[in-house]
C-alpha positions as CSV (number, residue, x, y, z in Angstrom):
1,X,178.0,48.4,-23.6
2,X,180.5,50.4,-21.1
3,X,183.1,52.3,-21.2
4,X,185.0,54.9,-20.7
5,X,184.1,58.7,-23.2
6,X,184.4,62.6,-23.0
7,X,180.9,64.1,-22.2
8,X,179.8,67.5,-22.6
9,X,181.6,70.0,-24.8
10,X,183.4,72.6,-25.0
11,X,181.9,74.0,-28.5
12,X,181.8,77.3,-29.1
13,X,178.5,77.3,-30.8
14,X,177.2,75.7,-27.5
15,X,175.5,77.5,-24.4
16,X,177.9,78.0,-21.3
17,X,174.6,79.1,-19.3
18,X,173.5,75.0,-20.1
19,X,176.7,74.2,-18.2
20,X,177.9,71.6,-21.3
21,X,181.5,72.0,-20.5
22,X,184.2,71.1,-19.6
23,X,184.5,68.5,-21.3
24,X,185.7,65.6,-18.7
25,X,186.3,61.8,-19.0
26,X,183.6,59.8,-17.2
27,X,182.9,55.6,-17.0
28,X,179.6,54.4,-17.4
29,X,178.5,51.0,-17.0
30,X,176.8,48.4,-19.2
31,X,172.5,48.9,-19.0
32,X,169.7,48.7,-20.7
33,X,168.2,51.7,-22.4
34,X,164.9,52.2,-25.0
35,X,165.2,52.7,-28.2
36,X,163.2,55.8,-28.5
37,X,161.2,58.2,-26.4
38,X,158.1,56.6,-24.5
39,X,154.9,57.1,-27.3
40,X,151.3,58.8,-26.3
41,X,150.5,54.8,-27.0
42,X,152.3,54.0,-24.5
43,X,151.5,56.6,-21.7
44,X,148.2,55.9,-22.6
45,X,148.2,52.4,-21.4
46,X,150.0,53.8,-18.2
47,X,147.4,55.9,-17.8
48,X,144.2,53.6,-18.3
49,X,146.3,50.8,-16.2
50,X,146.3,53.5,-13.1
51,X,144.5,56.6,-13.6
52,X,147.5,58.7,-13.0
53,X,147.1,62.4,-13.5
54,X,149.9,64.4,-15.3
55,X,151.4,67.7,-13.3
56,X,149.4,69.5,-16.2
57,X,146.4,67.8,-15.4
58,X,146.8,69.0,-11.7
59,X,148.1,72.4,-12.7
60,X,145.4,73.2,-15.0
61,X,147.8,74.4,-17.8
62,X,151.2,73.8,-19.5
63,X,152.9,75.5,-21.8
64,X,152.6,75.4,-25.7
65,X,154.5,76.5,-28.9
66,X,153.0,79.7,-30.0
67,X,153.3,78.8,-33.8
68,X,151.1,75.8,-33.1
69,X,148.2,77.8,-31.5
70,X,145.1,79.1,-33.3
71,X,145.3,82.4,-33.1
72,X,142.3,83.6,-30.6
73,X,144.5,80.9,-28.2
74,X,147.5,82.3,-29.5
75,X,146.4,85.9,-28.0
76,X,144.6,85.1,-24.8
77,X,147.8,83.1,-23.6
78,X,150.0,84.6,-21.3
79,X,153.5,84.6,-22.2
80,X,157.5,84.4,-21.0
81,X,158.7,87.8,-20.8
82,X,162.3,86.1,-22.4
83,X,160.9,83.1,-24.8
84,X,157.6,84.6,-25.8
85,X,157.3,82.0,-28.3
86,X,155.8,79.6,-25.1
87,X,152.4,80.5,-24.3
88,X,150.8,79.2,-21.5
89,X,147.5,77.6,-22.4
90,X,145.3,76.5,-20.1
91,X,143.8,72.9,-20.8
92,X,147.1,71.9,-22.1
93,X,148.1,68.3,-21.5
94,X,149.3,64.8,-23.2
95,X,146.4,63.8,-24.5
96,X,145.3,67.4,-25.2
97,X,149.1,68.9,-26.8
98,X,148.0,72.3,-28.2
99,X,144.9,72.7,-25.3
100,X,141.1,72.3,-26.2
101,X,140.2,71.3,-29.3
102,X,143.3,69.4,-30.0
103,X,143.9,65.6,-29.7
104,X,146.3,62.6,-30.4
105,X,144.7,62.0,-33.9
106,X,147.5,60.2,-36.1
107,X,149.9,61.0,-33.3
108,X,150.1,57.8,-31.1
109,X,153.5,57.0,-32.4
110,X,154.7,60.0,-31.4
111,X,156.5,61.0,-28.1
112,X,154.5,62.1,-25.6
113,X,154.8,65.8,-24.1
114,X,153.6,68.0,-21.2
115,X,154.8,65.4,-18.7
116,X,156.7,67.3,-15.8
117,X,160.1,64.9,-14.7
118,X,157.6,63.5,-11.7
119,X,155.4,62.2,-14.8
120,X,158.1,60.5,-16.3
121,X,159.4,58.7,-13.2
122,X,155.6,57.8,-12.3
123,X,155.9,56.7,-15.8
124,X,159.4,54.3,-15.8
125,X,158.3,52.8,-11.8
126,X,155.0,51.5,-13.4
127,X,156.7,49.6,-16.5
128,X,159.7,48.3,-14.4
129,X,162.3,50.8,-15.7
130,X,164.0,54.0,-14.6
131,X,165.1,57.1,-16.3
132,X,168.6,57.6,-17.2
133,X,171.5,59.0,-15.6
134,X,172.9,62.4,-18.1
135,X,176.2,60.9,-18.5
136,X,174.3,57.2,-19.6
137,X,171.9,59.5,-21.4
138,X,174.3,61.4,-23.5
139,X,176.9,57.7,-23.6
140,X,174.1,55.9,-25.4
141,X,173.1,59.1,-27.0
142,X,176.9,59.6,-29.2
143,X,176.4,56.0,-30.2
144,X,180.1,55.5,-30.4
145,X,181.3,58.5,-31.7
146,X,183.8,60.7,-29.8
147,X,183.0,64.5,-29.2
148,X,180.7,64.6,-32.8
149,X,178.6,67.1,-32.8
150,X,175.7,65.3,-34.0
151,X,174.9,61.4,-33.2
152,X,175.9,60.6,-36.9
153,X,178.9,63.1,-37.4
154,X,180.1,66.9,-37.7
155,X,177.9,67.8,-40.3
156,X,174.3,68.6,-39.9
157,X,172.9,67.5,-43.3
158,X,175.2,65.0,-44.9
159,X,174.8,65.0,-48.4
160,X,171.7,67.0,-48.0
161,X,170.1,64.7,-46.1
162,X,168.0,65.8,-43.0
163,X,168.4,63.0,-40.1
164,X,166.5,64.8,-37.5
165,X,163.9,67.0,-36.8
166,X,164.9,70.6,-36.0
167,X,163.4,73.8,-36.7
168,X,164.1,75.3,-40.3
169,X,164.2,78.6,-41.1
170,X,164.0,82.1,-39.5
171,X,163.2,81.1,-35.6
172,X,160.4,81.5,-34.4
173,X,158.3,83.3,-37.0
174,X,158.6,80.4,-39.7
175,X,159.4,76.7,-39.9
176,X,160.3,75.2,-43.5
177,X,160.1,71.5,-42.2
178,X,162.3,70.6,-45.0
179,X,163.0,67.9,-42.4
180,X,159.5,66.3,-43.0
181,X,157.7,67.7,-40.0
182,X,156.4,70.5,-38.0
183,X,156.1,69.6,-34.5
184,X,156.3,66.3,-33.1
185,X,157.8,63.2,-35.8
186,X,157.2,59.7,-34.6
187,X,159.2,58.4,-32.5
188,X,161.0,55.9,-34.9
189,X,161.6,58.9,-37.6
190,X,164.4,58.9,-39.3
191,X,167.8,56.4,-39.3
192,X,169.3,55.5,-35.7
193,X,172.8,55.9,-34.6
194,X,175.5,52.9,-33.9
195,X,174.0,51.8,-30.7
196,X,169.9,52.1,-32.2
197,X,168.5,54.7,-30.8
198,X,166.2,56.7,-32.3
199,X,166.0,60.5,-32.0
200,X,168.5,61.3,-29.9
201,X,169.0,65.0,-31.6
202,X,165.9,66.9,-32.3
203,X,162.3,66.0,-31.6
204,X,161.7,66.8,-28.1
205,X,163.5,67.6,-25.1
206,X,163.7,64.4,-22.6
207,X,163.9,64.2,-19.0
208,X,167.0,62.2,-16.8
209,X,167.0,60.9,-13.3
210,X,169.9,63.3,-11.8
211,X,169.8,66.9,-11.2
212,X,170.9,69.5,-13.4
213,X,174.3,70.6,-11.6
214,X,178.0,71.0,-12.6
215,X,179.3,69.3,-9.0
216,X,176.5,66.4,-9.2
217,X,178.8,63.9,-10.2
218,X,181.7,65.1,-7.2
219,X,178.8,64.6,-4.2
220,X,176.9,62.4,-5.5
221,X,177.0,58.5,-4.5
């Protein structure tokens, strides 16, 4: 449904440099939206329908978590001078997620990555969709809920119970998954919030249709 909520935040736990803030009343209204993140399944089918080739595929390379790396990949990867936990890995794509040698083995229910925001749009024109607007991204993404900090509430773990998948532990050396997983979860992990979406904290970063710009919604149509 539409309506009328207060998107972004003004936390102080948050990052100014991600330009979350204000916070400011927008309108949205009604549409359609998936319930979770497009599977490899899924692109796969996109992909054997049309023969599209990913950005990575093009490129050559894409970025990959160091942690998840063997560790002669691990070495020969150049890195970010500022997040030196993403190596660059050449062979790296969706159907290959941690570069040669890897595959999609008991991982087809799970979101696909390495797809550049061209990929995804390539992606939503074949199957008759779109990608979201931010503000109807983070609307369906609160389910509801007014200025929580999570889709579910304030606290993280509610009752000790995890309800997404983050990183645990000492970042980036070592990851717990107390949550259940290291890496990717499928794309249906865990409970959905009030409007049944799955995922919508946690798992992996997802692409919208609009720029990323704090005056976007003042010029834009």
């Amino acid at each position: 449904p539409g309506g009328t909520f207060r998107m972004g935040t003004d936390d102080p736990d948050g990052f100014p440099e991600d330009r979350e803030g204000p916070v400011r009343e927008v309108t949205v209204n009604p549409f359609a939206i998936a319930a979770h993140c497009v599977t490899n399944e899924q692109f796969a089918e996109f992909v054997d329908a049309t023969g599209y080739r990913t950005d990575a595929e093009r490129f050559g390379w894409s970025y990959v978590f160091a942690k998840f790396l063997p560790g002669e990949l691990r070495r020969a990867s150049p890195r970010l001078e500022r997040t030196p936990w993403w190596c660059g890995v050449s062979g790296a794509f969706w159907r290959r997620p941690e570069g040669p040698g890897s595959d999609l083995d008991g991982r087809w229910d799970h979101p696909v990555v390495h797809v550049s925001w061209h990929d995804a749009a390539a992606f939503c024109a074949w199957a008759g969709m779109r990608l979201p607007t931010e503000v109807e991204w983070e609307y369906a993404a609160r389910g509801g809920l007014d200025q929580a900090r999570y889709p579910w509430g304030d606290e993280l773990t509610p009752g000790g119970e995890h309800r997404c998948n983050i990183w645990q532990g000492p970042f980036p050396v070592r990851d717990t998954a107390e949550d259940g997983y290291s890496g990717t979860a499928p794309v249906d992990a865990f409970e959905p919030n009030d409007f049944g979406l799955y995922n919508v904290a946690g798992n992996v970063w997802e692409w919208c249709a609009d720029w990323f710009d704090p005056a976007y919604y003042r010029t834009a149509p």
